[in-house]
Every structure is written in structure tokens, then in C-alpha cells.
N, C-alpha and C positions, 0 to 999 in steps of 0.2 A: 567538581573540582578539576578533571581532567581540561572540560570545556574551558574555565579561568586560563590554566596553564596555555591551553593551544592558544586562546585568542590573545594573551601575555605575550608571548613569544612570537605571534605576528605582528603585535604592534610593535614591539622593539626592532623585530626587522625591517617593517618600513618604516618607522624612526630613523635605523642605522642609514637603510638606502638613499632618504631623501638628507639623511647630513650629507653623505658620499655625493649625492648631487648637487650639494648649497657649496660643498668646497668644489667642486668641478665648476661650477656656476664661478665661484670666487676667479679658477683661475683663469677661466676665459675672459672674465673680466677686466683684470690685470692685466693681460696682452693684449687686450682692447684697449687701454689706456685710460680706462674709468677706477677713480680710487676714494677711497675715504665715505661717506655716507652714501654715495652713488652708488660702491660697488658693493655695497649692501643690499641698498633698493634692486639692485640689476640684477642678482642672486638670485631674491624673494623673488622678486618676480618670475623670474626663467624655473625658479622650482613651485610657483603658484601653476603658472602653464602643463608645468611637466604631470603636475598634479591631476590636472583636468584633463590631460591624456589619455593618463594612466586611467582613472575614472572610468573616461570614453568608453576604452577598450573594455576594462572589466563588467560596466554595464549592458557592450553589443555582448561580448559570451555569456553574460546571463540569460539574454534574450533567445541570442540562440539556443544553449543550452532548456530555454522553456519551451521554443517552437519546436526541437526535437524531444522534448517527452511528449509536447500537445500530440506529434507524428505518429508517435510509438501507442499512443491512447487509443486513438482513430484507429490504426492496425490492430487494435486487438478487438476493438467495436468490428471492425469490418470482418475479422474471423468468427468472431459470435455470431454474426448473421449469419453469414454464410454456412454455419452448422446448423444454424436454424432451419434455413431456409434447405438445406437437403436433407428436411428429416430426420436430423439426428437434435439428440437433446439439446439444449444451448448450455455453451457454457456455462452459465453463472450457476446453473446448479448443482455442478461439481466443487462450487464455491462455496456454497453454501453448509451451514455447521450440520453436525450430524444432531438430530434428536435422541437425545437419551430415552424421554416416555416423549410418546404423542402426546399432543394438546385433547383429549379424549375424555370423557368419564370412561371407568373403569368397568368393565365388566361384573354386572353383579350375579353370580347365579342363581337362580329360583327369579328375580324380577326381572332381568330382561332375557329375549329371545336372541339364541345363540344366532341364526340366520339372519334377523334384521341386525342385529349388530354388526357381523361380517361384512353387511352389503353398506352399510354407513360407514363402520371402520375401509371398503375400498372406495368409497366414494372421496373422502376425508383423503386417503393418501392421493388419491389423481389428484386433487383438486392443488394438495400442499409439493405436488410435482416430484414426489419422494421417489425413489428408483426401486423398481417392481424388488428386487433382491433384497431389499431391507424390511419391506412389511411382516414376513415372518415374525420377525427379530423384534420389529414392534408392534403387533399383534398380541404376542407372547408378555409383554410387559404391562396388555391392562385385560388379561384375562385372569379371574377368580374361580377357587372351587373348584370343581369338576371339570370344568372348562379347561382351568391350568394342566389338573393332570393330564387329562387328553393332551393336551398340546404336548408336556412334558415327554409324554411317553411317546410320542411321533417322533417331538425333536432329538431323543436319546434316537428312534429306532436308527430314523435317516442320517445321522450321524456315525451309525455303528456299531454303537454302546450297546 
């Protein structure tokens, strides 16, 4: 609804502006000495031009307006490498959503081995590029049984609890 009203109220303004210009047009035309269906044709016309001006312009500052975001895009491509490229994590994976549960089966206790599962659950997070600080946190969300309390009872201890 909002969108209706703003684009309402721009059309009526350049409605209003190009009457403002068809009577300007009128009166130059008049002290030019053109009258009657002439100084109608002379009007349209000079506000057809005026038109295609206007156009012009509002089409170069789109343009520009696009080649400065294309700028701002590249800058920020060109900062991502350059974290890359010293080392540090790249951006995009501070971008990326947090996982609630990993993509994982679930820790079964008594069927699988608590060891090989740790070393496939860190294999699984290198590989999903998760930041070493959150594996705890999702470790702890597909371990079962015995498994959990043990965890349980670390994650109270090193906490405080």
C-alpha cells in the first residue's frame, strides 16, 4: 500500500512539473510570436525534448549509481582475498548461518565407537570449515547415553557449575 501511495504521489508530481513546463513552453511561445495550434505543437514539443532530457539524466545516475555498487562489490571481493590469502579465515564464513545440529548421524552408544566417531565428527567439521569454538557445542548435540553425560558433566564442570 505504502509502495501505491509513494509511486501515486511521484506521478502527480511530475504531472504537475511537466504542466509547469507545457505553460512555460506556452509562454515563450507567445513572445515568440507563434499562436493558435502552432503554439500547442511548440509546447509538446519543447516539453517532449524536455522529457528526454530529463530521461537522459535519470538513466546516466542509474548507471552510475550501478558502476558504484559494481566498485563497492569488487572491494569487498578484494578484502576477502586478501584475508585469505594472509592466513586468516575468509570472510564468507562469518557469513555463513550458524548450524543448530550438524548434518551427522547421531551418536549411538553401545553401536558405535566413541573414538572413531570423534575423529569423523572432526573431520566433518574441517571439512564444513566450522570455527574450531563451536564444535564443542555441536559435538554435544549428537552425542547419546553415556556419551551425553560424560559430556554433560565436563560441560557443567568447565563452566563452573
Amino acid at each position: 500500500m505504502l509502495i501505491r501511495i509513494i509511486c501515486m504521489v511521484t506521478w502527480v508530481f511530475a504531472f504537475e512539473q511537466m504542466a509547469s513546463k507545457f505553460e512555460q513552453f506556452i509562454a515563450v511561445g507567445k513572445e515568440l510570436g507563434v499562436e493558435g495550434k502552432g503554439l500547442i505543437e511548440f509546447a509538446n514539443k519543447r516539453v517532449e525534448e524536455e522529457t528526454k532530457r530529463l530521461n537522459a539524466e535519470r538513466d546516466e545516475r542509474q548507471k552510475e549509481r550501478e558502476y558504484q555498487m559494481y566498485l563497492k562489490e569488487q572491494e569487498v571481493r578484494l578484502a576477502e582475498s586478501k584475508l585469505t590469502s594472509d592466513g586468516q579465515a575468509p570472510m564468507r564464513n562469518y557469513l555463513k548461518p550458524k548450524v543448530k545440529r550438524p548434518q551427522l548421524q547421531v551418536f549411538e552408544d553401545g553401536k558405535d565407537d566413541l573414538g572413531s566417531y570423534i575423529e569423523r565428527f572432526e573431520r566433518f567439521a574441517k571439512i564444513a570449515e566450522w570455527p574450531s569454538d563451536d564444535w564443542a557445542v555441536s559435538l554435544g548435540a549428537l552425542l547419546t547415553g553415556k556419551a551425553l553425560e560424560v559430556y554433560s558433566r565436563f560441560h557443567d564442570f568447565s563452566a563452573g557449575v
